[in-house]
N, C-alpha and C positions, 0 to 999 in steps of 0.2 A: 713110661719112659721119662726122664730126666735129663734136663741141659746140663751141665756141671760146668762151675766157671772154673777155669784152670789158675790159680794161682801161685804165686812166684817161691821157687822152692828156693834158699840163700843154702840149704844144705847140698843143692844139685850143682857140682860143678860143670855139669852142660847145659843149663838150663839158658834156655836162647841162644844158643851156638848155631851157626848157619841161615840165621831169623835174618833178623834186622839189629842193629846198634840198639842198644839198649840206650846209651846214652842219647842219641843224636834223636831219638822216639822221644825219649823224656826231656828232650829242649824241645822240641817241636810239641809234644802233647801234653804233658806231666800238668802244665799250670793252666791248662786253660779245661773250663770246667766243662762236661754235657751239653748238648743244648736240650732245652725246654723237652720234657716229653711224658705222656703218660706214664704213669706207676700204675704197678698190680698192686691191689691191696687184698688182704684172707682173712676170711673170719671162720665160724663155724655155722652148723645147724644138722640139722637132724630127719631121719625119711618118716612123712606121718601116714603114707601108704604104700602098700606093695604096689601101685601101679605111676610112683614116679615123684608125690609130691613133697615136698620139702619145705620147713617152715623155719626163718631166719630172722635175724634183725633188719629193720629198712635200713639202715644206717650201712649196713655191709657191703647192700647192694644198690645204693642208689648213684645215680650218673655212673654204672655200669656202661661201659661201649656191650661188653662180652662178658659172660657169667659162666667160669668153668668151673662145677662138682668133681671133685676129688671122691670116691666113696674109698671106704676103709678098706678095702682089696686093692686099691691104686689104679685102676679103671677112672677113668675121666670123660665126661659127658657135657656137650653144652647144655645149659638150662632156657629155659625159658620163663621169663616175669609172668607169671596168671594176677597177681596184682601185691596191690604195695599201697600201704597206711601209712603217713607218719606220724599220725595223732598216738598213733600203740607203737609205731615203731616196731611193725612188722609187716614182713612180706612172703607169699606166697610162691613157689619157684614151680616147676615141674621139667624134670629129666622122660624123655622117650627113654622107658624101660619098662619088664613087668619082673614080679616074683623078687621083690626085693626086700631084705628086712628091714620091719619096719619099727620103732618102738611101743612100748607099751605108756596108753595115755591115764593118769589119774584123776583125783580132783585137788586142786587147791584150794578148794573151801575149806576140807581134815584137818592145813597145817596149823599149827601150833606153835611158838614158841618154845627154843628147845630143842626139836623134832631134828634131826639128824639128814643131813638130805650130803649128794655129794654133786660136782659139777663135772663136766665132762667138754671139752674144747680142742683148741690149738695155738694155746700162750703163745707170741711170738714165733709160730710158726712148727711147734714143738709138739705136732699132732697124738691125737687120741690122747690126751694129758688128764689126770684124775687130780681134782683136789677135794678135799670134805670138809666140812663143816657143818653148824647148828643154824637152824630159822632164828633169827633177831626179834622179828616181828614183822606182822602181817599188816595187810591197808597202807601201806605209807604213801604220802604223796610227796613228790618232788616237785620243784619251782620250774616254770617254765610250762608257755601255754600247751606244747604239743606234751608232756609229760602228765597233767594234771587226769588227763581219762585213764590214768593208769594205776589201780592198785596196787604198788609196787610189793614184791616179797622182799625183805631186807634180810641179809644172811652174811658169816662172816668167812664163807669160805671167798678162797683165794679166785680173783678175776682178775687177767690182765689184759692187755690186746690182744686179739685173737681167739677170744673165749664168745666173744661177742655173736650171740645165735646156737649157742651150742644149748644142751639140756641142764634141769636143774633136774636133780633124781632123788625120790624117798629109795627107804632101806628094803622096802617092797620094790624097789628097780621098776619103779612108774615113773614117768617126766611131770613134772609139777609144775614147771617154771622155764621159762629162758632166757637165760643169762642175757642182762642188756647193758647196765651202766655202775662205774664205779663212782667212788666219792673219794677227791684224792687235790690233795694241797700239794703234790709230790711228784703227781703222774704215774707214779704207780700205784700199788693195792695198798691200801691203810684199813683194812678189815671191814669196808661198807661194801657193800654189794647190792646189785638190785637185779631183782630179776622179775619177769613180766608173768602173772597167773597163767597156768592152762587153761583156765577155765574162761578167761578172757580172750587169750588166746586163738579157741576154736570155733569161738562167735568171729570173731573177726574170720579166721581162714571162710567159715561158712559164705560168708559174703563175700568175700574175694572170689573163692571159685563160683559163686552163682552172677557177681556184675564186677567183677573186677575192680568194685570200689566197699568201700563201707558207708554204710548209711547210719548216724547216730543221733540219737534224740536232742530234742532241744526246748527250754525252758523257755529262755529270755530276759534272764535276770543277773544283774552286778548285784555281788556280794560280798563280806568280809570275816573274818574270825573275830569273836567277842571275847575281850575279854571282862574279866571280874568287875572292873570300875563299868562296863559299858550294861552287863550283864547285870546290876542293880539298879541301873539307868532304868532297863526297862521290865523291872519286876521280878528277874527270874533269880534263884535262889545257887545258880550255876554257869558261869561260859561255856556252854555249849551250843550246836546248832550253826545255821548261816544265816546273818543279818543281811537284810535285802536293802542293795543300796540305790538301785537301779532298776527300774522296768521299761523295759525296751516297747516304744509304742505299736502296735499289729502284732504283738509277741503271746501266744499261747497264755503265758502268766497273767500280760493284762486282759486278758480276752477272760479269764476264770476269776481277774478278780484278785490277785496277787496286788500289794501297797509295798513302797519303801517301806522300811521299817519295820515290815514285820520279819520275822525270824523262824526259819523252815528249820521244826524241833524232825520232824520226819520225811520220806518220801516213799510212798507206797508202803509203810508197813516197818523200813527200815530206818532206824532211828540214826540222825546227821550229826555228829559227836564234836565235828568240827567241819567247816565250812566248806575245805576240800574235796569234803566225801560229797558231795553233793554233785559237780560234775561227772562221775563214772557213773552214779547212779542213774543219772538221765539220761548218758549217752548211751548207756547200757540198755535200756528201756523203748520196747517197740512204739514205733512214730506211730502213731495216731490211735495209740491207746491211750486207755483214761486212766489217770494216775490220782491219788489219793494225796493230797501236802497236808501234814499236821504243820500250824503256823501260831506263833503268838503273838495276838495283839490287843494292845489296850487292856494288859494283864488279862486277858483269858486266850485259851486253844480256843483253836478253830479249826475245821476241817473244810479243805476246797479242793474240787476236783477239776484235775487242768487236762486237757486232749494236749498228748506229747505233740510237738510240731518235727519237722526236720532239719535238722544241721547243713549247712551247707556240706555238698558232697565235695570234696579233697578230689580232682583231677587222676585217674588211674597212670600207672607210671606206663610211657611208651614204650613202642617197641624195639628191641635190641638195635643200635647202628647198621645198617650195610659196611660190608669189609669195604675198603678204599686200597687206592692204588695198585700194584698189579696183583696176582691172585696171589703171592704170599702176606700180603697187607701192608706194602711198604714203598715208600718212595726215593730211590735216588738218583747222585748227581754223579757228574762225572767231575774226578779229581783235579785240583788247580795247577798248572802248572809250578806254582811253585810249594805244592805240599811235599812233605820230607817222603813219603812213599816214591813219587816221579824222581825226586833224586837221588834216591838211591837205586833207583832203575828196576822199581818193581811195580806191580799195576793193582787197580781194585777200581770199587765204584763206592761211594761214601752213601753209610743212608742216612738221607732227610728228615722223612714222615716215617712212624709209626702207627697203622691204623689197628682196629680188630683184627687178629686174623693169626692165622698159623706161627707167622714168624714172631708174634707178639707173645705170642704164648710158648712160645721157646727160647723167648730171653733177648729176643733184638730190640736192639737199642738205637736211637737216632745218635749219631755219633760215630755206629761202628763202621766199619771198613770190610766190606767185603773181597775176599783175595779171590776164592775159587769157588765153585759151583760146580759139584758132580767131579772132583778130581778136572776139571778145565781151568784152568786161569782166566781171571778175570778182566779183559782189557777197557771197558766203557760202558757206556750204558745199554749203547745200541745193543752189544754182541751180549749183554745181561740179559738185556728183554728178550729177545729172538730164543738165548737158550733157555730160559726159566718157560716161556710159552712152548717148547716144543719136546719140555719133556712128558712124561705121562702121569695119569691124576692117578693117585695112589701112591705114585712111588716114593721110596724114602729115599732122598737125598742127601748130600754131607756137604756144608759150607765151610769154609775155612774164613774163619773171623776175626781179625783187630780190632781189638777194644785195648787204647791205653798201650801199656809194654808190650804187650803179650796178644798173641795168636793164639783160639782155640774154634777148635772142630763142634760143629753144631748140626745137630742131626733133625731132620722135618719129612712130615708127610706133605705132598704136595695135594691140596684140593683139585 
């Protein structure tokens, strides 16, 4: 079900007849703004099991009060946080359901440059919305500390708000990727896209459902990108690799014997191309296993083997708010005597607070005005509590609402 805000038809010549003054409202309301109050914000994401879970951007869902899934049948379910990364900037959700479909997982090691993939979201609110495009390139790193453990897939289909957790899909209709961050001088989409590996991805989910945190390896070393001029500095015929600028003292690195200076050409096997690469690789890499560094120093390779240490663990995100004030989630007051509603000899009780809770998620707003409850008129706060507590849980109710010019009808299930 849907709230629908009723707005002002200029073609309806009865439109507010019998109401309230349109005008005498808009001297009293019109200029003076809302107060303060939480926003819904939407994004997407997608079911990775028949038995409920769900895997999104953290960005979507962080300093949620309440987390409500929409599924593609228009069923709505509160979720629950099982945990939340922001180093990947992703988080792990779980809906009480079974038997639901769920998508089909790939690998994003395959992709290619080129490779045709499409994206699937809710731009602006404009759900299940399909856009396509080609892989740009693979491995990219973005600037910024929480961004850097993230191999990014660059692609040029279209992302906007709201796309943000939804799926990156090849032509085989596998998820590859999910949509996280654009690149944009403009605010909107200028053809960079990024989107976070699966394959990265379901390491992290793994550790979410087992500790509701991620655990990521750790080196202990400041590093930099070489270039050309630095890179005949120290013998090598190419800028590549991470120059070590820094070793952190009681740090794995210098425990194995890592020096400034020298330059990690590899790690475990896989060759560091650029400096970058060098953080996902380690945080990617079981903690207290023994890792192989090809390093160059003093014009030769060397081989040194470091026991990965652990990253500080990132704090698991808590648990969802308790609803506040009375059981619809909201708190009000009783109207001033000299608000234009008492002079025009009509009654309501104004809401204050908006907390979690039913009436939030049906669209109430601190600001509005409520007229009536259940076809009752609304005289104060008293005779509001008294009726709102003695009606029965389940029932769907109808509110009659001021917001602004205009009255409308707003329908709830009572907890």
């Amino acid at each position: 079900k849907a709230t629908r805000e009723i707005k002002k038809n200029p073609a309806n010549p009865n439109y507010g007849k019998g109401d309230i003054s349109e005008e005498l409202l808009r001297q009293f309301f019109g200029r003076q703004p809302y107060r303060s109050r939480p926003r819904p914000s939407a994004g997407s994401g997608f079911i990775i099991g028949s038995d409920g879970y769900i895997l999104t951007n953290n960005h979507v869902v962080e300093g949620a009060d309440e987390i409500i899934v929409a599924l593609s049948d228009r069923r709505e379910r509160v979720a629950e946080v099982i945990g939340q990364d922001p180093l990947s900037d992703l988080a792990l959700l779980k809906v009480e359901a079974t038997g639901l479909p769920s998508v089909n997982l790939g690998s994003s090691e395959d992709l290619r440059a080129g490779t045709w993939v499409i994206a699937i979201g809710s731009p602006f609110g404009f759900e299940h919305s399909v856009t396509a495009g080609i892989v740009s390139a693979t491995g990219r790193n973005l600037p910024g500390g929480e961004a850097r453990y993230v191999p990014f897939i660059q692609t040029d289909v279209a992302i906007n708000p709201g796309n943000s957790g939804g799926p990156l899909i090849d032509l085989n209709g596998k998820v590859v990727g999910i949509n996280s961050q654009i690149f944009t001088r403009s605010g909107g989409f200028m053809g960079l896209s990024f989107a976070i590996p699966i394959d990265v991805a379901m390491e992290v989910v793994e550790q979410l459902k087992n500790y509701g945190a991620v655990v990521r390896g750790w080196l202990g070393v400041g590093y930099q990108n070489l270039d050309m001029d630095l890179a005949e500095s120290f013998g090598l015929d190419r800028p590549s690799g991470a120059l070590v600028t820094d070793v952190i003292p009681e740090s794995p690195a210098e425990k194995a014997g890592v020096l400034a200076g020298d330059v990690i050409l590899s790690f475990d096997g896989r060759e560091v191309d650029l400096s970058s690469d060098l953080p996902h690789m380690v945080g990617r890499f079981k903690v207290g296993s023994l890792a192989q560094l090809e390093v160059f120093r003093d014009g030769k390779k060397k081989i040194i083997g470091v026991t990965i240490g652990e990253r500080d663990v990132p704090k698991r995100g808590g648990p969802i708010l308790s609803q506040k004030g009375n059981r619809l989630g909201i708190e009000v007051e009783d109207l001033e005597e000299e608000d234009v509603l008492n002079r025009l000899g009509l009654q309501g009780v104004l809401v204050s607070k908006v907390y979690p809770g039913v009436a939030q998620r049906k669209g109430i707003r601190a600001g509005d005005i409520i007229r009536e409850v259940a076809s009752k008129k609304i005289r104060n706060v008293s005779q509001f509590t008294q009726l709102i507590s003695s009606l029965p849980e389940g029932k769907i109710v109808r509110l009659l609402v001021l917001r602004g010019e205009a009255s409308q009808f707003i329908t709830l299930e009572l907890p």
